[in-house]
C-alpha positions, 0 to 999 in steps of 0.5 A: 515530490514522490509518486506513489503508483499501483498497476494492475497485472494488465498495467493499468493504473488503479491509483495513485499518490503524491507525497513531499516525503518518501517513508514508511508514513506515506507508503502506508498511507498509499498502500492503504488507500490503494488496497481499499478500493472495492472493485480491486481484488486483494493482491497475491503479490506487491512488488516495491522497489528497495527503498525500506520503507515498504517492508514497515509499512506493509508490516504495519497494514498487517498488523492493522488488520490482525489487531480488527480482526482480535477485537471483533 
């Protein structure tokens, strides 16, 4: 099992998400979840440990988000 957290700058915890597996599919999918929450300001910076599965998934969010705001 993998533990999946965000914290604040305060330290606190905002979320958080278990996962058999440790990929860009489940980093996503945390990040997404996490990033949605309305009382949660858009972050300046996400800091990940070194596992590569981050860059993709938040390479992924991006283009997500790029691709609703074409099709508007």
């Amino acid at each position: 099992m993998y533990l999946y957290r965000a914290v604040d700058s305060d330290g606190d915890t905002i979320d958080f998400f278990l996962s058999k597996a440790r990929d860009a599919k489940s980093a996503r999918r945390f990040l997404k979840k996490a990033l949605a929450f309305s009382y949660v300001v858009r972050p300046s910076v996400i800091t990940v440990d070194k596992n590569p599965a981050y860059p993709i998934a938040i390479q992924q969010l991006k283009n997500e988000k790029k691709c609703r705001k074409a099709s508007k």
